[in-house]
Structures are given as structure tokens and as C-alpha cells.
C-alpha positions as CSV (number, residue, x, y, z in Angstrom):
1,X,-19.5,1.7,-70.8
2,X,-18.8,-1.7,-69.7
3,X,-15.1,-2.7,-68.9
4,X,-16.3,-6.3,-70.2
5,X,-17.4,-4.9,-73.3
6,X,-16.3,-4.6,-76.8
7,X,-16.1,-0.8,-77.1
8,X,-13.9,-0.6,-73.7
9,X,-11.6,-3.1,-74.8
10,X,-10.7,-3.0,-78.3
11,X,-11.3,0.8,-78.5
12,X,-11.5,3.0,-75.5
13,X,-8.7,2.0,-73.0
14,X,-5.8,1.1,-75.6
15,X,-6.6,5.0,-77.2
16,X,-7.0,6.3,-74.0
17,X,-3.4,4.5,-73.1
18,X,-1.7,5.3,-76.1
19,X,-2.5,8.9,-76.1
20,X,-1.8,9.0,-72.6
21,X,1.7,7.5,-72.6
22,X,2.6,9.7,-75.7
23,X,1.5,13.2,-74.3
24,X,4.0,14.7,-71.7
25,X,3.7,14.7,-68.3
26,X,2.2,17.8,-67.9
27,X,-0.6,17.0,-69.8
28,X,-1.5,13.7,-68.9
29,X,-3.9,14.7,-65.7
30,X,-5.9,17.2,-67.8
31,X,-6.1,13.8,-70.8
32,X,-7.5,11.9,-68.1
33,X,-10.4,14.1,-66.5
34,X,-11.4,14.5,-70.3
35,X,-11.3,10.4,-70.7
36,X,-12.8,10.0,-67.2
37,X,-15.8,12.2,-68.0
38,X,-16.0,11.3,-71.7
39,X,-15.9,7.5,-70.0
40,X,-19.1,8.5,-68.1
41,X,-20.7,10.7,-69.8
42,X,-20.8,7.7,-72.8
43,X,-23.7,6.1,-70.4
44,X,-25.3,8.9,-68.6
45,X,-25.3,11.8,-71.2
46,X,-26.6,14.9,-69.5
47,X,-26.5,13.5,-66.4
48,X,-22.7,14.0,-65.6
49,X,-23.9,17.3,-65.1
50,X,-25.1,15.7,-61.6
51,X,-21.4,14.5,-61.1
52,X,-19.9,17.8,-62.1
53,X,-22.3,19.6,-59.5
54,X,-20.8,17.1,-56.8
55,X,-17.1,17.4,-57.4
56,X,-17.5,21.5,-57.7
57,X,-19.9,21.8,-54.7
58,X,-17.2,19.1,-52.6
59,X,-14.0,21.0,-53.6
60,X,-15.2,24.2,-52.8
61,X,-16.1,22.9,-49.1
62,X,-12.8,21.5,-49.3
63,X,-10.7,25.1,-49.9
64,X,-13.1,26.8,-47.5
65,X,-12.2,24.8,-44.4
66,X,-8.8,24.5,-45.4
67,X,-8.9,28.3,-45.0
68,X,-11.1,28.4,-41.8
69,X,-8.5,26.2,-40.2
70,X,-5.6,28.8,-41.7
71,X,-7.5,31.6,-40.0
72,X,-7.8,29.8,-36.9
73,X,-11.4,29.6,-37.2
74,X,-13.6,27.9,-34.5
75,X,-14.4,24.5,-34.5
76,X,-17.6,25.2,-34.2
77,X,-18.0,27.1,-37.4
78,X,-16.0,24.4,-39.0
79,X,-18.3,21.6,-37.6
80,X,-21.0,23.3,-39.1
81,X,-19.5,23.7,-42.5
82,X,-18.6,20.1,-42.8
83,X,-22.2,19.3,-41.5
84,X,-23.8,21.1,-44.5
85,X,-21.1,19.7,-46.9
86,X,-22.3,16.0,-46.0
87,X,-26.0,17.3,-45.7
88,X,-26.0,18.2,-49.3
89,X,-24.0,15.5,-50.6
90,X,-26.8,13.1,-49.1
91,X,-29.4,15.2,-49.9
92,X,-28.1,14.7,-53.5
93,X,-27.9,11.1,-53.0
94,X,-31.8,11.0,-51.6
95,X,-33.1,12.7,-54.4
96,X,-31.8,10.5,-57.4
97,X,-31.7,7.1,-55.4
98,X,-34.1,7.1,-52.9
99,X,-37.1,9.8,-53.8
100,X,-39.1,6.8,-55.2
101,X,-38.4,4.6,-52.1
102,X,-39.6,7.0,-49.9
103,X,-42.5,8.4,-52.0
104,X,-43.7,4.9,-52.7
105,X,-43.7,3.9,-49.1
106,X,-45.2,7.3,-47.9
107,X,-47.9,6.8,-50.6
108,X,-49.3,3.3,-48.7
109,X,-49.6,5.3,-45.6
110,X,-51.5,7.7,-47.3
111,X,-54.0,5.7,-49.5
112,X,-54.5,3.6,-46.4
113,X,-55.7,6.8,-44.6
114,X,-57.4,8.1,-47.5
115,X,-55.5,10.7,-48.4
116,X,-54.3,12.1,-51.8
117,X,-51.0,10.3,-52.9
118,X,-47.7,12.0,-54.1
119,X,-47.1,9.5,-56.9
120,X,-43.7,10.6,-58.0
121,X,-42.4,9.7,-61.7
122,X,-39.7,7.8,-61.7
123,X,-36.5,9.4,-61.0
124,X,-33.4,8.1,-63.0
125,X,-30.4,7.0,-60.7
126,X,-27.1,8.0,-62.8
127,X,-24.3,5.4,-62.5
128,X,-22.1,5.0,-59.8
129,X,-23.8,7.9,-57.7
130,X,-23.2,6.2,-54.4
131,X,-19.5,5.9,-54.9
132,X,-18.5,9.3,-56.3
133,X,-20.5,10.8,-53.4
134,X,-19.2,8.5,-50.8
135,X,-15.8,9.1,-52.0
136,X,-16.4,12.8,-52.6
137,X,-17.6,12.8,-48.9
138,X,-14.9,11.3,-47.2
139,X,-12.1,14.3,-48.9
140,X,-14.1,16.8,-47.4
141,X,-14.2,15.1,-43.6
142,X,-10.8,14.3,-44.0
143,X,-9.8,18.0,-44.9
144,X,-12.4,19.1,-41.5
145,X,-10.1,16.5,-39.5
146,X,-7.3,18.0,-41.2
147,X,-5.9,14.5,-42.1
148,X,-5.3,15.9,-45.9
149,X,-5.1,19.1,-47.2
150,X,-7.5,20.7,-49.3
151,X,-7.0,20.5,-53.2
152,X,-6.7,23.9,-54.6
153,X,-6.7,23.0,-58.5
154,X,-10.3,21.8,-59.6
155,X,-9.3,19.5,-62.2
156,X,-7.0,17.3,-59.9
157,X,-10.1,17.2,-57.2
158,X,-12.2,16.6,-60.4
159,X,-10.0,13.5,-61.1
160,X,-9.7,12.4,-57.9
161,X,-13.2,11.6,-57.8
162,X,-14.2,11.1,-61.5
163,X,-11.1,8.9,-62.5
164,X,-13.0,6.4,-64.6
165,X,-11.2,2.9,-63.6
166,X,-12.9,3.5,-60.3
167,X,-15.6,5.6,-61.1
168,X,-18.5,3.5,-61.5
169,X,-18.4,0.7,-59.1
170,X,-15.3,1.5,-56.9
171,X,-13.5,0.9,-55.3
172,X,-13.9,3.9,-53.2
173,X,-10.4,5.7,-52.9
174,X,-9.4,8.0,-50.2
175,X,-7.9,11.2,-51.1
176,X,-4.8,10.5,-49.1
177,X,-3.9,7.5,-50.6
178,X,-3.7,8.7,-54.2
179,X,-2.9,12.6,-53.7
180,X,0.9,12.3,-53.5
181,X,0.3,10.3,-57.2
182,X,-2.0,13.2,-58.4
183,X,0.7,15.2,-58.5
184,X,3.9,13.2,-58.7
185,X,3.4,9.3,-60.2
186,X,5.8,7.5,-61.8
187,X,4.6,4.9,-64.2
188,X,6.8,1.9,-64.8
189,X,7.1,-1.3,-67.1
190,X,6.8,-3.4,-63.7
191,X,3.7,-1.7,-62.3
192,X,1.8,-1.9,-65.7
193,X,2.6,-5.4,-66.2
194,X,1.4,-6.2,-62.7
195,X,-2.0,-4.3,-63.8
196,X,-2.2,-5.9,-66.8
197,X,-2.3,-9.0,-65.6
198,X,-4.5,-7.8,-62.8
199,X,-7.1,-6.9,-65.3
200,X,-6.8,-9.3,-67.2
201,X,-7.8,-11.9,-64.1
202,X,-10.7,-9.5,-63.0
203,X,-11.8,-9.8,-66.4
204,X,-11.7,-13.5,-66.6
205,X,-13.8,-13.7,-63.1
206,X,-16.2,-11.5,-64.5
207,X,-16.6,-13.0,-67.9
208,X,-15.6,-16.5,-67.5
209,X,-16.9,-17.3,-63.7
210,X,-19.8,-14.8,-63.3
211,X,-21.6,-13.9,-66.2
212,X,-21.8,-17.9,-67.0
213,X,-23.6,-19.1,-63.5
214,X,-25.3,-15.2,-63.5
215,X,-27.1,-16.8,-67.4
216,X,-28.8,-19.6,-64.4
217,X,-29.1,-17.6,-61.6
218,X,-31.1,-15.4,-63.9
219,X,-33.3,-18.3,-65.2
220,X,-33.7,-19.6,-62.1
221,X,-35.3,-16.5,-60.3
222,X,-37.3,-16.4,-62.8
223,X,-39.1,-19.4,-62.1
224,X,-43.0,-19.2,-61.2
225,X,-43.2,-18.6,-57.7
226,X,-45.4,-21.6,-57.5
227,X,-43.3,-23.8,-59.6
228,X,-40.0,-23.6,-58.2
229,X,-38.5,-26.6,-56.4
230,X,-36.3,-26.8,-53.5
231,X,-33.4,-28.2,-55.0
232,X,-33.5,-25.3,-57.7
233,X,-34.2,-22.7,-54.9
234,X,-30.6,-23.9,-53.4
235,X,-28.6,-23.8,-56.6
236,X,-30.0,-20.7,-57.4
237,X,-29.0,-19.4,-54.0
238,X,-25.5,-20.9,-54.3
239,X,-24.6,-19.2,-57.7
240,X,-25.6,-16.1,-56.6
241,X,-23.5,-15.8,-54.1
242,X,-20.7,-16.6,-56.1
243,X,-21.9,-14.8,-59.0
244,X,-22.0,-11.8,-57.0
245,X,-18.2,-12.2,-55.4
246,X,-17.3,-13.0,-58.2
247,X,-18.8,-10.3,-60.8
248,X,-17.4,-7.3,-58.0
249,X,-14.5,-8.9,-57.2
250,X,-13.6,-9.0,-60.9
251,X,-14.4,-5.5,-61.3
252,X,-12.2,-4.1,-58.4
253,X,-9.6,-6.1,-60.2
254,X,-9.4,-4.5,-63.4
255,X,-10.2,-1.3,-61.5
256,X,-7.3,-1.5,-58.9
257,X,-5.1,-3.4,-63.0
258,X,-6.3,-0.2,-64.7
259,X,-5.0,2.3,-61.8
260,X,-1.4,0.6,-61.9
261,X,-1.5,0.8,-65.4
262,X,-1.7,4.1,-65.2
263,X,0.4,5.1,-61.7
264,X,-2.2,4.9,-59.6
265,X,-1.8,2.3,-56.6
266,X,-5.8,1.8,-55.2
267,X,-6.0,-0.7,-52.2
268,X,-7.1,-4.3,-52.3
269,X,-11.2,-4.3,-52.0
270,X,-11.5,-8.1,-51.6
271,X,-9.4,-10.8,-49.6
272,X,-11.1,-14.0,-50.2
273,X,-14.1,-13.5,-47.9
274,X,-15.5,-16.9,-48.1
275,X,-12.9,-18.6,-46.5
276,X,-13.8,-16.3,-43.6
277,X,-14.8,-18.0,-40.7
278,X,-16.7,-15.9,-39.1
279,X,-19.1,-12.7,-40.2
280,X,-17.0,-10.2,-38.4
281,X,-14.2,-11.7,-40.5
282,X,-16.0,-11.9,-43.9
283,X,-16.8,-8.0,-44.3
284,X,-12.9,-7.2,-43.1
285,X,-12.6,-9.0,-46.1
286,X,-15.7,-8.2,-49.0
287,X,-15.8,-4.9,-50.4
288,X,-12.8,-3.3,-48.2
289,X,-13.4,0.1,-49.2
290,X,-17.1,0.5,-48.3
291,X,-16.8,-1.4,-44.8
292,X,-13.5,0.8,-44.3
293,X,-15.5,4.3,-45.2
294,X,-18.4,2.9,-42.8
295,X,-16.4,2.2,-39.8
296,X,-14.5,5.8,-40.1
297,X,-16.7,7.8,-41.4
298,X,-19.8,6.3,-39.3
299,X,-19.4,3.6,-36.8
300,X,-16.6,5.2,-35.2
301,X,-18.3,8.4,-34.9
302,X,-21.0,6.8,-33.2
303,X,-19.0,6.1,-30.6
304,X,-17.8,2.5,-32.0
305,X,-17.2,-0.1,-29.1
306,X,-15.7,2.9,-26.9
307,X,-18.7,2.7,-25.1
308,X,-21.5,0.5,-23.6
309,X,-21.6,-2.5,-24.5
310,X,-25.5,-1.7,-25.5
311,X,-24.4,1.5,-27.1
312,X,-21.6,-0.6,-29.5
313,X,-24.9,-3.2,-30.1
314,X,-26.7,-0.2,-31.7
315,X,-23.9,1.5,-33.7
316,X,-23.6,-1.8,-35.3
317,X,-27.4,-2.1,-36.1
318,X,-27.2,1.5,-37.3
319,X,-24.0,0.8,-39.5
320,X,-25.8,-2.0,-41.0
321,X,-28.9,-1.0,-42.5
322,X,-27.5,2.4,-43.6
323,X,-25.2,-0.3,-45.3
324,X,-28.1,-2.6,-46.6
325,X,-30.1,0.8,-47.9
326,X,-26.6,1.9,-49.4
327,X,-26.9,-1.1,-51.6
328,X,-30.4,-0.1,-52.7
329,X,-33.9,1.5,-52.1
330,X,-35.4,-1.2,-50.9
331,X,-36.6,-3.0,-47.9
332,X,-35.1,-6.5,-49.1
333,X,-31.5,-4.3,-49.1
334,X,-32.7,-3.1,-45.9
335,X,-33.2,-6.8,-44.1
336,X,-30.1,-7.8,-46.0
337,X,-27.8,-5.3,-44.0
338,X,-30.0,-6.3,-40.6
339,X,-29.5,-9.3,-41.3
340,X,-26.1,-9.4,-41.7
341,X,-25.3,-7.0,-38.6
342,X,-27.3,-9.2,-35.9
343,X,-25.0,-12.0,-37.0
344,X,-21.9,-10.0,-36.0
345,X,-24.1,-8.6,-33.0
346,X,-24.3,-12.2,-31.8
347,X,-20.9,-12.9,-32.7
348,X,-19.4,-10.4,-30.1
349,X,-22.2,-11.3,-27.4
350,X,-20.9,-15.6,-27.4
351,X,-17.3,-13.9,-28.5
352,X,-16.8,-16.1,-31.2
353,X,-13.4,-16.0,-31.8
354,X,-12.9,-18.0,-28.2
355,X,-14.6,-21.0,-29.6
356,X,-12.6,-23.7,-31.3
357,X,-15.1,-24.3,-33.5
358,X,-15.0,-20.7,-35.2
359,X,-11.6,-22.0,-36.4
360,X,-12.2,-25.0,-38.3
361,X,-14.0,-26.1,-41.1
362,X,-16.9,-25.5,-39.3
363,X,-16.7,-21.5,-39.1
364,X,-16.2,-21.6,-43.0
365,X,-19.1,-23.3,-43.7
366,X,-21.1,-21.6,-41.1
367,X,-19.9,-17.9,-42.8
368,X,-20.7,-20.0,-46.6
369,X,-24.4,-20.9,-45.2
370,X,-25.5,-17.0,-44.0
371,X,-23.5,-15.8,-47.1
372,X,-25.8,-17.8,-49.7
373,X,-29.1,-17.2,-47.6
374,X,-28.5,-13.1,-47.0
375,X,-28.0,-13.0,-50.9
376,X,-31.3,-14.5,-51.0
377,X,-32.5,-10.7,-50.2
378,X,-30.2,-9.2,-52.7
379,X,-31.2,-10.8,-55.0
380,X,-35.0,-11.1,-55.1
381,X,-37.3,-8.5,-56.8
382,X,-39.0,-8.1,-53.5
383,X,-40.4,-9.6,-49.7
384,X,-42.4,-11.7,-51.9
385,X,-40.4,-13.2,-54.4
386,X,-37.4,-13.8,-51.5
387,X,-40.3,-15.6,-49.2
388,X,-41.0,-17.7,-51.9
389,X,-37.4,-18.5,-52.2
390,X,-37.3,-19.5,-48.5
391,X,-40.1,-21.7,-48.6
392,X,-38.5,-23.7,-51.2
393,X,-35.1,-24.1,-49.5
394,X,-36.3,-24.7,-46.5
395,X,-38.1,-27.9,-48.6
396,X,-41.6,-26.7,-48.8
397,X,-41.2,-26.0,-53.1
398,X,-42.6,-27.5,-55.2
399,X,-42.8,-31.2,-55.3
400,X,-43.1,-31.6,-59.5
401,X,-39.2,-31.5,-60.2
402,X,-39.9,-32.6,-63.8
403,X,-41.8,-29.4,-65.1
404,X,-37.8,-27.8,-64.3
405,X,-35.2,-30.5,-64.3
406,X,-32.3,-29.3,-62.6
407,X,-30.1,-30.7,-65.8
408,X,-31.3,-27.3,-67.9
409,X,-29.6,-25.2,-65.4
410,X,-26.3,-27.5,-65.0
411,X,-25.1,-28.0,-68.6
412,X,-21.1,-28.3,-68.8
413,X,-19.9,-24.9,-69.1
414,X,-21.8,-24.1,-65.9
415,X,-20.5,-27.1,-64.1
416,X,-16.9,-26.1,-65.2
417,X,-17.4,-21.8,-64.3
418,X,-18.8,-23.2,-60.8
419,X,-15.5,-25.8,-60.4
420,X,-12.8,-22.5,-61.1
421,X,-15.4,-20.5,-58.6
422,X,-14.9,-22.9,-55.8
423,X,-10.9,-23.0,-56.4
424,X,-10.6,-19.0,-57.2
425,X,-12.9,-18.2,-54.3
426,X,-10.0,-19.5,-52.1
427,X,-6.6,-18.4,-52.1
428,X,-5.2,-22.3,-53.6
429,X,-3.8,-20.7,-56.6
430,X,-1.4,-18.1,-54.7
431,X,-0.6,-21.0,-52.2
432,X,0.1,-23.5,-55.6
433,X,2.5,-20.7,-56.8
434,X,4.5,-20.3,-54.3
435,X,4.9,-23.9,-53.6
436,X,6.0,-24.5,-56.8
437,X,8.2,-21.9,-56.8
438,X,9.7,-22.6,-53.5
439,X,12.0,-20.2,-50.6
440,X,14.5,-19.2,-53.0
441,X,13.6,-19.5,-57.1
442,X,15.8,-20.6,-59.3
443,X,15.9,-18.9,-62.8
444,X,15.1,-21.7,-64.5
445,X,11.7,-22.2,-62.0
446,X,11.2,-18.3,-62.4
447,X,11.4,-18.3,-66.4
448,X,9.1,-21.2,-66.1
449,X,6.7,-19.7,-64.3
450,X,6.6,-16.8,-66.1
451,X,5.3,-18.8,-69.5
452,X,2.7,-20.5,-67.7
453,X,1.7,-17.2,-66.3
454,X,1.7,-15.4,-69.6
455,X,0.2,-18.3,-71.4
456,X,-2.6,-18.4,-68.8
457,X,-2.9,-14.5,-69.2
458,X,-3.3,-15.1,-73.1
459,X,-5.7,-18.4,-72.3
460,X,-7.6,-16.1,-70.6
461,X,-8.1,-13.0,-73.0
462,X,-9.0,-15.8,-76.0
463,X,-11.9,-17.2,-73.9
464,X,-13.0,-13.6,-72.9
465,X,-13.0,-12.8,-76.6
466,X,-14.7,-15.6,-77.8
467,X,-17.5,-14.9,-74.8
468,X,-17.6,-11.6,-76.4
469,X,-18.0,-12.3,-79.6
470,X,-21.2,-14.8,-79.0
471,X,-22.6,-11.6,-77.2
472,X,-23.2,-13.6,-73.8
473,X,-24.8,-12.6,-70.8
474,X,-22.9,-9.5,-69.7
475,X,-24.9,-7.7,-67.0
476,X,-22.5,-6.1,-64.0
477,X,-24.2,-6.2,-60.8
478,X,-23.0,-3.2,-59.1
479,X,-24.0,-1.0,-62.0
480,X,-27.2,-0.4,-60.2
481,X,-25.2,1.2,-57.3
């Protein structure tokens, strides 16, 4: 179930709200599990089982090393319990998203020494699989570091990981930060206002921004490889890259809209990362949670840059193409994550942030230009397809730009979707409020402000309707995850 779709919107999360806000207190954890899973069980069927299997197997982990510690059990025998709880977790993650990566890649080796192949049938990835096990992971190191306690009641483990605003696509929570609201939250008119109007924003990026340049991007890649031109090769990069920001971007939003609405208070997954001006910067901006859970749960491990300098180089490559493969099982995903983490290798070998030049202009457009060609690899089918792509920005497409004018990928509506990406991909909006606003608000400003707000709000939703109801192009990226 798509939170841009007709079902969600007009059906699913007003019931699940209204029942919710009617049913007392008591109740309203055990209502939610029953949404949450209902929620994914809608698109996976039998396979929440899988899901079910990981929250049961994580929160017994969880009470057993609570108790080890109570005991005053070795660290040792603790280390080792942790060990298996992760080894299992990805072992799970292996098996539904990367058996047919590895099987397909061991199969080469073997036909090309003549041996008999394993030729696997495909295995079906349920939704969201790397979030709910990446999130599901990180309760049970934090309970072996003893930074949380351990849940003892399934259900509130079972929501903490299967709460359906950030189930399928993040972004990923941390135990801690929501475990004092399991038990305790307090739902207010200001906080549900605030997420309604954050969800109602993530929905317009997702409906009105992304899936309108995704309906080119989509055409474009699927040019002839021996027919596409250069200047079709760059736009198609371009839109990509905002399509992407702007498709997960949207979706944290009405995740992190959804979670206020209902008491939860998830933290901010994106900062405007392309007015980064450096790589190093942009990922302490894109996707927050998941460079976050890397750095804690990984590169820090690893010995982070409390070592040599060498060492640090290598936790970073390390960090990175688990990273790339996290986004899929494939080698484009793979040189995607490389890709990106030699750029922030080189970036702390010239130290970048001494140089003027990382600080003006320049550094944004630098970030903007490895951006749009590294989505090049996340976005092709495979090395093929992404080396034609490079050929033909690097001006060696094809020379016959008439057999694809460039005019039947620009119409209006595409102009106008990639005009309010450009201006919502910086923070200008925020800025333009508070300028308008000014230091100290008057009530009049403030009542003012508040009708163009709404009005925009209601703007917004119309659109999003109307989209809706033509039945647009209404993929969501991160599904695949």
C-alpha cells in the first residue's frame, strides 16, 4: 500500500485515525500493531510471516542479554550472543535479497569452468526488508551496549519495528528515541497539525515534483542504447537525481507527518543535501538515518578515524559498498557506493574543508555534478546500459537528435515540476518565511501567514487529487529496498 495512493488516503489512514483517536489509551498500541501489520501484510500477504519471524527472533535476543547483563554474565558470552543475533538477522537479509546476486554471479564462474550451475529461481524480496532488519538490528546492539533496556512486552517491540508510517521505506528509528513514547505519548492538536502539514508537503514532493520528471526519466532510459543522444543522456541524468531526492525525501516526510500525528516524534532524514558543498557534507545530510546506523553500528566499530590514517581510508571504502550493496544486489549499487566513498576518501586526503573554494558556489556545484553522474549507477538496469549512458554525456551519443527531440521530454508540466525542484531542493522557502515574517511577528503578519499556509496546504492536496485521479505515474523508488 502506497502512501500516494487512493486506498491509503481516502480509506486506510483517516479509519485507522479515527478509530485510533476514539479507542482509549490503553488500547491504542495493540490498534496500531494490528493496523501496522494489516498495512503490510495488504502488499506482501504471507510474507509478513518473514517480518513476524524477525521481530520475535530480535526481541527474544533482546530479554536474553538484558538478563545476562542482570546476572552479571561475561562479556564474552554476551559478545557472542549479540554476534549470532546480527548473524541471523543478515543471514535473513542474504537469503530474500541477495541469494540471486550471489547465485547468479557464482554461476559465471562455474559455466566458465565447466561446471554444473546452481540456477536458483527467483527469490521474492518482501518490502521494506532492509529497514525492519536494520532497525531491528540496531535495538538488539543497543540493548548488548546497554544504551536501552530490553523490551519485555512483544507487542510494543513488535511496534517498534513494524509501525507502518516508517515501515516500508524508513526512516529507520532507533529504539531510544521512540521508547519513552511507546509507553507514555501524548498526542496534541499542535503536533498533529504540524504532521499534517508535514505530510501533506511530502506528499506534494512525491506526487507533484517526482512522479512528474520520474514519467521522463522513465522514457528516457528507455531509449535504444544506440539512439540516445547526449543532450537526452544529461537531462535524464538531471531528473533522476532530483526525482530520486525528491520521491524519498517526500516519503520520510509524510512518514516523520504520520508519526506526529500519531505521538511519535521520528528524526529529520533529509537536510537539503544538494546545497551541500562537499560529499562528506551531502550524506550528513541525505538519508540521515541510514548514514547514522552506518557510522554507529559499522564505521565506528571499525575503528572509525581513531586510527591510521590508512586504516580510516579502508573503513570508509568498507562502509561504502556495504552501503551501495544495501541499496541493491547489484554491482551498479556496488560502484555507486565506491563511487561515492573515494570522493569523501579524497576529500579528507586535500582536506577539503581548508579550501576557499569548497565554500562557494563552486563546492555546490561540484557536490550537484558527482550527485547526478553516481545516480547514473542507480539508476541503470546494469554496467551496460549505465556505460551507454556515459558515452552519451560525455558527448559521444548519438549524433541524430531528430529521431528523439528533446521537446517530447520537456512539455510544460515537466518544465514547471523541475522549476519547484530547483527552489524546494534548497532551503529558499523557510528563508522566504521567516523573512516575511520578521524577529518578532505581529498577529496580523502571523494570521496572514497562516492563510497562505493553509491555502497552500489545500492547493496542494487538490493537485495531488487531481494527479490521482488521472492515475499518473506513481512508482516509489525505495519500494525496492
Amino acid at each position: 500500500m502506497v502512501f500516494s495512493s487512493v486506498i491509503f488516503l481516502f480509506a486506510f489512514l483517516p479509519l485507522v485515525l479515527l478509530v485510533y483517536f476514539l479507542l482509549p489509551r490503553a488500547a491504542r498500541n495493540v490498534f496500531l500493531l494490528a493496523a501496522s501489520l494489516l498495512f503490510y501484510a495488504w502488499g506482501e500477504t504471507v510474507y509478513v510471516v518473514i517480518m513476524l519471524t524477525s521481530i520475535t527472533m530480535n526481541h527474544i535476543f533482546g530479554i536474553l542479554l538484558d538478563r545476562a547483563r542482570a546476572r552479571g554474565g561475561t562479556r564474552a558470552s554476551m559478545k557472542g550472543m549479540v554476534t549470532l543475533a546480527v548473524a541471523l538477522n543478515l543471514g535473513m537479509l542474504i537469503v530474500f535479497k541477495y541469494a540471486n546476486f550471489i547465485c547468479g554471479n557464482l554461476d559465471r564462474i562455474l559455466a566458465a569452468a565447466g561446471l554444473p550451475t546452481i540456477n536458483l529461481a527467483p527469490v521474492h524480496l518482501p518490502l521494506g526488508i532492509s529497514f525492519f532488519t536494520f532497525q531491528a538490528m540496531s535495538y538488539v546492539i543497543d540493548v548488548y551496549r546497554g544504551t536501552v533496556r530490553a523490551q519485555q512486552s512483544w507487542t510494543r517491540t513488535s511496534l517498534f519495528i513494524s509501525l507502518f508510517p516508517q515501515l516500508i521505506a524508513g526512516p529507520i528509528v532507533r529504539y531510544k528515541d521512540i521508547a519513552e513514547e511507546i509507553l507514555h505519548r501524548r498526542e496534541n492538536l499542535k503536533d498533529f497539525a504540524s504532521g499534517v502539514r508535514l505530510f501533506v508537503i511530502g506528499l506534494g514532493k512525491k506526487m507533484l515534483i517526482a512522479n512528474i520528471l520520474g514519467a521522463s526519466v522513465d522514457r528516457i532510459y528507455a531509449i535504444p542504447h544506440n539512439e540516445l543522444t547526449t543532450p537526452l543522456a544529461w537531462i535524464g541524468a538531471v531528473f533522476f537525481a532530483m526525482q530520486l531526492y525528491f520521491d524519498f525525501a517526500g516519503y520520510s516526510d509524510m512518514a516523520i507527518g504520520m508519526g506526529r500525528m500519531f505521538g511519535f516524534h521520528f528524526n529529520l532524514n533529509f537536510r537539503y543535501p544538494y546545497v551541500a558543498r562537499t560529499m562528506t557534507e551531502l550524506w550528513q545530510r541525505w538519508h540521515i538515518s541510514l548514514s547514522t546506523w552506518f557510522r554507529d553500528y559499522l564505521f565506528t566499530p571499525l575503528g572509525g578515524y581513531r586510527c591510521t590514517r590508512r586504516r580510516a581510508y579502508i573503513n570508509l571504502l568498507i562502509v561504502f559498498f556495504l552501503c551501495g550493496l544495501w541499496h541493491g544486489a547489484s554491482w551498479n549499487f556496488v560502484i555507486f557506493g565506491m563511487y561515492q566513498g573515494m570522493f569523501l576518501i579524497t576529500e579528507r586526503i586535500i582536506r577539503a574543508n581548508r579550501y576557499r573554494i569548497f565554500k562557494t558556489p563552486a563546492g555546490n556545484l561540484y557536490v550537484i555534478f558527482v550527485v547526478v553522474t553516481t545516480m547514473v549507477w542507480f539508476r541503470t538496469d546494469d554496467l551496460t546500459h549505465a556505460g551507454v549512458f556515459f558515452k552519451a554525456m560525455a558527448c559521444f551519443g548519438s549524433p541524430d537528435t531528430l529521431l528523439h527531440p528533446a521537446g517530447w521530454y520537456l512539455d510544460n508540466e515537466i518544465f514547471l515540476a523541475a522549476i519547484a525542484g530547483i527552489i524546494g531542493s534548497t532551503p529558499f522557502l523557510p528563508w522566504l518565511d521567516r523573512k516575511l515574517l520578521g524577529p518578532a511577528p505581529s498577529p496580523a503578519r502571523q494570521t496572514v501567514r497562516n492563510i497562505l499556509a493553509l491555502s497552500g496546504m489545500i492547493a496542494i492536496l487538490i493537485l495531488c487529487s487531481m494527479k490521482l485521479a488521472a492515475g499518473t505515474h506513481n512508482p516509489f523508488i525505495y519500494f525496492r529496498f
